[in-house]
Wavefront OBJ file of the C-alpha trace (Angstrom):
o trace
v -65.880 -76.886 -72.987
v -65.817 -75.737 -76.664
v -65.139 -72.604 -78.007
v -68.250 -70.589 -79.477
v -68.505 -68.553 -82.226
v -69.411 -64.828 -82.537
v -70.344 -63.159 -85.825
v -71.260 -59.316 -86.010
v -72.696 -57.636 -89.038
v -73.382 -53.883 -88.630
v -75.014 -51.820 -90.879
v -74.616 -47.945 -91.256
v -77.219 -45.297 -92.378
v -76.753 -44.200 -95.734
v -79.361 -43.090 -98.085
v -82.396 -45.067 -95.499
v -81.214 -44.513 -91.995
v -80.275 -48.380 -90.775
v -82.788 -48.547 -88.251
v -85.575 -49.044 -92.168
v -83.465 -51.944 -92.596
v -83.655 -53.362 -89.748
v -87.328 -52.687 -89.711
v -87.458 -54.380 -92.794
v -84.987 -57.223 -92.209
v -84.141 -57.970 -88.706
v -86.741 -60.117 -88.027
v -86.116 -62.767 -91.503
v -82.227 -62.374 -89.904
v -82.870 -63.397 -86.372
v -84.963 -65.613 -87.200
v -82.617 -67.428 -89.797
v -80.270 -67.383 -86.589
v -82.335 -69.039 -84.025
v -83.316 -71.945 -86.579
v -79.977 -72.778 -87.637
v -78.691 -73.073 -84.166
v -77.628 -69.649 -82.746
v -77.071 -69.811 -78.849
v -77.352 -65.855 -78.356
v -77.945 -62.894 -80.032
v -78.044 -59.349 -79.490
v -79.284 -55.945 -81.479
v -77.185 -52.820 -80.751
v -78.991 -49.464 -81.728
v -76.187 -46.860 -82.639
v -76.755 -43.103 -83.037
v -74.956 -44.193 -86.413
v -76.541 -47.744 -87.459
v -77.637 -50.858 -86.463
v -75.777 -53.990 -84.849
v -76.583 -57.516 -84.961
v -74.140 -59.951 -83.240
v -74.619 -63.566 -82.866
v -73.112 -66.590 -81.374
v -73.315 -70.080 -82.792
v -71.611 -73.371 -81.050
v -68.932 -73.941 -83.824
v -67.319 -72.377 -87.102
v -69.387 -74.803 -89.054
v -72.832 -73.092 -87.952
v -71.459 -69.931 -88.537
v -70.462 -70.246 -91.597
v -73.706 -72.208 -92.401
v -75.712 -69.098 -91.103
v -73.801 -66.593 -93.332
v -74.529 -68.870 -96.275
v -78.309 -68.967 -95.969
v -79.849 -67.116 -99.047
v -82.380 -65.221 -96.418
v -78.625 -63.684 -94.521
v -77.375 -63.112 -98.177
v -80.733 -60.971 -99.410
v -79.939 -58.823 -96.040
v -76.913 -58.252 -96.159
v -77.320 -57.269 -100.267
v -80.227 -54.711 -99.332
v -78.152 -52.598 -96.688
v -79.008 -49.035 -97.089
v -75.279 -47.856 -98.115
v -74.492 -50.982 -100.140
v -70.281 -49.895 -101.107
v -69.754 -48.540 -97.409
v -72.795 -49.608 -94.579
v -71.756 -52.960 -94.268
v -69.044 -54.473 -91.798
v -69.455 -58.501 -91.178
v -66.656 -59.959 -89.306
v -66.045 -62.854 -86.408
v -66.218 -61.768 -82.699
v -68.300 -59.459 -81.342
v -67.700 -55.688 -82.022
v -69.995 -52.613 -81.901
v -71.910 -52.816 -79.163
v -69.920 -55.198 -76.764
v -67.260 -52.615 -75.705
v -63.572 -53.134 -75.166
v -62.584 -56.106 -73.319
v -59.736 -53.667 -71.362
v -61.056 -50.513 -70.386
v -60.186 -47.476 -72.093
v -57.638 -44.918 -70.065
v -58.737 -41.467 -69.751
v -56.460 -39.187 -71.652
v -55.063 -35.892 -69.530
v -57.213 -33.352 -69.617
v -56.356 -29.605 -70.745
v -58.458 -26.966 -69.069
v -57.236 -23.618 -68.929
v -54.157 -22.992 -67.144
v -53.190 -25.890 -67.766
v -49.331 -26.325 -69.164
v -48.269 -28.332 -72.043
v -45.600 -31.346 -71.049
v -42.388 -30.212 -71.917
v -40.634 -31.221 -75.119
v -37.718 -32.998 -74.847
v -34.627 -31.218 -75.773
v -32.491 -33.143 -79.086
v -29.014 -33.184 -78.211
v -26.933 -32.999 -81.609
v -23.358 -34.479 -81.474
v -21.186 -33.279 -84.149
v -18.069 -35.422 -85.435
v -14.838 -34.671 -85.338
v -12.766 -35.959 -88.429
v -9.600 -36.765 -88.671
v -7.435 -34.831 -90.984
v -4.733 -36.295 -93.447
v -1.081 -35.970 -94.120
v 1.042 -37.169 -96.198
v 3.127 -39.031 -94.313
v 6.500 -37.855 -92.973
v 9.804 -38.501 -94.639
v 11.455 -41.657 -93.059
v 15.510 -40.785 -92.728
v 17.972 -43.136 -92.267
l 1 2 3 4 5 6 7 8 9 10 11 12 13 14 15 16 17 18 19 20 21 22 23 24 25 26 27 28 29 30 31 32 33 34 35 36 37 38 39 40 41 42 43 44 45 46 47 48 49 50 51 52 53 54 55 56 57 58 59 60 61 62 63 64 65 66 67 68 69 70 71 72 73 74 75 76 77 78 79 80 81 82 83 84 85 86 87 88 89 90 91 92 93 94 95 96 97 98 99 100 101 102 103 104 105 106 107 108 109 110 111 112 113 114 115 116 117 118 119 120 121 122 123 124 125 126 127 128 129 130 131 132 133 134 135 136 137
């Protein structure tokens, strides 16, 4: 069975909250998806932008897809164009951690801190020199 392809673009609110752009260009971007051969795709809403992840059968398609001049025009009109825009391969915002997250102790009141580990400092004993003794014969 071959390996698919994931691509993830998500867009953060900046000056238009994301959720304009995708209004305005989600459906030119799914749609330039499905017709070049996209097997799934998903929208994320985020309280702080949009996600769009998508899976193609191979590299080729992907790379295909990001190349279309329709992809290009989105991805140029993003509403924070130096720091709303994150496009990379695999999925990402919305898809969650593939190992689950440990919860980290929790400090309530009454609660101790962990103990700090005592350093343990060695000091160095040198050796002290002198001339060296008369030899008598």
């Amino acid at each position: 069975m071959a390996m698919s392809e994931w691509l993830s673009i998500e867009i953060f609110d900046g000056a238009l909250p994301a959720s304009s752009w995708r209004n305005a260009h989600g459906e030119a971007l799914t749609e330039a998806a499905v017709t070049n051969g996209a097997l799934d795709w998903v929208w994320h809403e985020h309280r702080w932008g949009q996600v769009f992840e998508v899976e193609f059968a191979d590299d080729a398609a992907l790379e295909s897809f990001r190349n279309l001049p329709a992809v290009r025009a989105a991805l140029d009109a993003v509403p924070d164009p130096v720091n709303g825009l994150l496009v990379y391969r695999g999925r990402g915002g919305g898809s969650g951690s593939r190992v689950p997250r440990r919860p980290k102790p929790k400090l309530d009141s009454g609660a101790a801190q962990p103990p700090v580990p005592q350093e343990t400092v060695q000091t160095a004993r040198l050796a002290t020199a002198e001339p060296p003794s008369p030899v008598h014969t």
